[in-house]
Each structure stands twice: as C-alpha cells, then as structure tokens.
C-alpha positions as a LaTeX table, in Angstrom:
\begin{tabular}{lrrr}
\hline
Residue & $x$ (\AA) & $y$ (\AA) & $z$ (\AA) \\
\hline
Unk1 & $-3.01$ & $-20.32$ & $-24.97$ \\
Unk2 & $-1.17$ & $-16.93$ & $-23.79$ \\
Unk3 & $-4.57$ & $-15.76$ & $-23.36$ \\
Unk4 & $-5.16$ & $-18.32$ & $-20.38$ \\
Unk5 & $-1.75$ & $-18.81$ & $-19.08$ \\
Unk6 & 0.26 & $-15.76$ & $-19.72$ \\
Unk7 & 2.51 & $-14.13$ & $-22.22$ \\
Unk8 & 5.67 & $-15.30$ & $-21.94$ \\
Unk9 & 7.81 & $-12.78$ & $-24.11$ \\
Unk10 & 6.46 & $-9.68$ & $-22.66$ \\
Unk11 & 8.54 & $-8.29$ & $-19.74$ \\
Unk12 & 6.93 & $-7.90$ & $-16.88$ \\
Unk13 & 10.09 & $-7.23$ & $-14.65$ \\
Unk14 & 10.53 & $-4.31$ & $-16.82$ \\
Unk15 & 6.81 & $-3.52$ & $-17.11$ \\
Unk16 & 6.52 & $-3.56$ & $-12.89$ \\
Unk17 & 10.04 & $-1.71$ & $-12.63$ \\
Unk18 & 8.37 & 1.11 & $-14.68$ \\
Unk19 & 5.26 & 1.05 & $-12.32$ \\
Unk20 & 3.08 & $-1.28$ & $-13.79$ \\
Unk21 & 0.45 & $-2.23$ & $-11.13$ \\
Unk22 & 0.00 & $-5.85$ & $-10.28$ \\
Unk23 & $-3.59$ & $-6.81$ & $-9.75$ \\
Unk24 & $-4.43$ & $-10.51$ & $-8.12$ \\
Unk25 & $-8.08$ & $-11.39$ & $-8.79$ \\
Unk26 & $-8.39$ & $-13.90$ & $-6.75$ \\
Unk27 & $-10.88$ & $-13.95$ & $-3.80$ \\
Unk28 & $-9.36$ & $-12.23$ & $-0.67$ \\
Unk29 & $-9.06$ & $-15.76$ & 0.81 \\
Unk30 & $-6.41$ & $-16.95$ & $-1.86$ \\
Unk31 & $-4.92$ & $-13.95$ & $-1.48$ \\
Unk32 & $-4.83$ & $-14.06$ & 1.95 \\
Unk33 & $-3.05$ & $-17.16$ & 1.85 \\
Unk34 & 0.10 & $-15.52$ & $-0.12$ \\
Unk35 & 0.87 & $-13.24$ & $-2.82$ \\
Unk36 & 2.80 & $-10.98$ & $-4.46$ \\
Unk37 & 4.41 & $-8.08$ & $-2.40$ \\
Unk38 & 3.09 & $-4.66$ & $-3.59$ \\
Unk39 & 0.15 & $-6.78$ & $-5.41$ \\
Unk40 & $-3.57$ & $-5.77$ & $-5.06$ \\
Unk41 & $-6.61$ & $-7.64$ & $-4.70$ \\
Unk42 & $-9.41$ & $-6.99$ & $-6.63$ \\
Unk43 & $-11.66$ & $-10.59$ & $-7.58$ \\
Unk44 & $-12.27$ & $-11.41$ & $-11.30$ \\
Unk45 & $-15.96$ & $-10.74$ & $-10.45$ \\
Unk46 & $-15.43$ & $-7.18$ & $-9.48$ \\
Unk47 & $-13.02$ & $-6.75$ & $-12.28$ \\
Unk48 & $-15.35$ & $-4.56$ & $-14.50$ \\
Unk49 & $-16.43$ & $-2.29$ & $-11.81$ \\
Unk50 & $-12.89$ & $-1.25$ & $-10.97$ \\
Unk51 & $-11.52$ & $-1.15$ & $-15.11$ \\
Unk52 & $-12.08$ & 2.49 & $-14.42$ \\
Unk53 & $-10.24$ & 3.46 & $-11.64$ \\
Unk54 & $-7.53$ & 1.14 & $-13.01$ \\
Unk55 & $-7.48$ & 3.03 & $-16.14$ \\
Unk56 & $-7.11$ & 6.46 & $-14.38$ \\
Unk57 & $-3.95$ & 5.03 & $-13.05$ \\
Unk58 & $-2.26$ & 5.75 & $-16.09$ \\
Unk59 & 0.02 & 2.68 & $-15.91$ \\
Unk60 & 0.43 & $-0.83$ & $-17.21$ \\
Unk61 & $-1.60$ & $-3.71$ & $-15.43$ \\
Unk62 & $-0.31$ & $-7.07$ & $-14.67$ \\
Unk63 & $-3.04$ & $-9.41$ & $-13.72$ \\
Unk64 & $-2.36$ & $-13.02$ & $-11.91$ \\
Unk65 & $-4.19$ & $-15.68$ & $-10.24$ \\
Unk66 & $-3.89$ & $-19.25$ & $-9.00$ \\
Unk67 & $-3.60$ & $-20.74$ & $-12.70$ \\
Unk68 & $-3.67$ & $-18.10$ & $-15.04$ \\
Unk69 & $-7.50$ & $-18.57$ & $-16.31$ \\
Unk70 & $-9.29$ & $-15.97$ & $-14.65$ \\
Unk71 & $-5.97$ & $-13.46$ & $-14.94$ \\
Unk72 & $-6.80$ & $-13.81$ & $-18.54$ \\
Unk73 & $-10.52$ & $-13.46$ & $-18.10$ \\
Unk74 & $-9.39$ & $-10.15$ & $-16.41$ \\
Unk75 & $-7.20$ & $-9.47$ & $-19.12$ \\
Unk76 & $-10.36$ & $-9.42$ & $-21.54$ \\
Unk77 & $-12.36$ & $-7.44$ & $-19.38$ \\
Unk78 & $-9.42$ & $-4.68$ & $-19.11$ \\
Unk79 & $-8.67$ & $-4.46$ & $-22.42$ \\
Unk80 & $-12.34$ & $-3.99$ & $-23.45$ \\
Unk81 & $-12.14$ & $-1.39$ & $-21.44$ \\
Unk82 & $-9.14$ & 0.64 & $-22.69$ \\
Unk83 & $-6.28$ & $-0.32$ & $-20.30$ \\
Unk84 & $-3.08$ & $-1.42$ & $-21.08$ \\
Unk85 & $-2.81$ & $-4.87$ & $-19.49$ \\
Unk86 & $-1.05$ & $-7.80$ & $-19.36$ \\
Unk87 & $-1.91$ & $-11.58$ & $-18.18$ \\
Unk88 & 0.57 & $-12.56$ & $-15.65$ \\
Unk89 & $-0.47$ & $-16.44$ & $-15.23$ \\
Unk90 & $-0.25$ & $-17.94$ & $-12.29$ \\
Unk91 & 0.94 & $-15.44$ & $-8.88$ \\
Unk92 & 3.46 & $-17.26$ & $-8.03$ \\
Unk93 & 5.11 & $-17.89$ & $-11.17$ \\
Unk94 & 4.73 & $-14.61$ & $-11.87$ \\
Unk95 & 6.43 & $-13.76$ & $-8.32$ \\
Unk96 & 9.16 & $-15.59$ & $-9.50$ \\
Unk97 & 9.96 & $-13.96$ & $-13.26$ \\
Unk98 & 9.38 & $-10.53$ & $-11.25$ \\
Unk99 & 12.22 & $-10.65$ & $-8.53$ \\
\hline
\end{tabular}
C-alpha cells in the first residue's frame, strides 16, 4: 500500500532538509489551488519526459499529489529511470510531516 499512499518510515523532513526536491504531479490547476512552498509542478503525464532532467539534479525526489496514487505512479516511473525517489502521498499531508 506504501506504493499508493506513501512511505511512512522514510524521512522526508530530513530528506527535503538535505535538498531533496519536491515534485507535485498534479495538473497546474490543482496546483494552482495550493501546494507545497518550494514544490514544483510537473503532471504525472509528463513525468517520463522530465525523469531526466530530474535525475541530473543529483538529489532525492519527493513526489505528492491529491491522494497519493499518481505520486506513486510517479514514483514507478522515476525509479525505472534511475532516480532516487520517494512517494510523498497526499500534498498536504505531506506539507504537514515536512514543516
């Protein structure tokens, strides 16, 4: 179930206070309506066009969403891909363990 709704014994405070790069893959209308300071956008379907550029970045990626499904779709994708990455669940859970 981590898979879908995020790992809960990883830190991610620790993980973003190191530089870990939060990416929100929901559509730029969700995010829009709120999300995480610092956070990017990039949607779930342009996920694997970007795995690149995210893995140049050298650092750990966080990914969120509204429920924590298609963070860990983008999880998948990323780690297929060679980056290190983690499924945040839901944004604003996520917010909340982060602060």
């Amino acid at each position: 179930m981590s898979l879908f709704f995020g790992n809960n014994k990883t830190d991610l405070k620790g993980l973003v206070g190191h530089g870990a790069l939060i990416v929100d893959v929901r559509s730029p209308e969700e995010f829009a309506s709120g999300h995480i300071d610092e956070s990017i956008n990039i949607p779930l379907d342009k996920i694997s066009d970007k795995a690149s550029f995210l893995k140049k970045y050298g650092k750990p990626v966080i990914t969120c969403c509204r429920s924590g499904t298609r963070s860990g779709l983008a999880e998948g994708i990323l780690k297929m891909a060679g980056v290190q990455v983690y499924n945040g669940g839901a944004w604003d859970k996520l917010r909340q363990k982060i602060q």
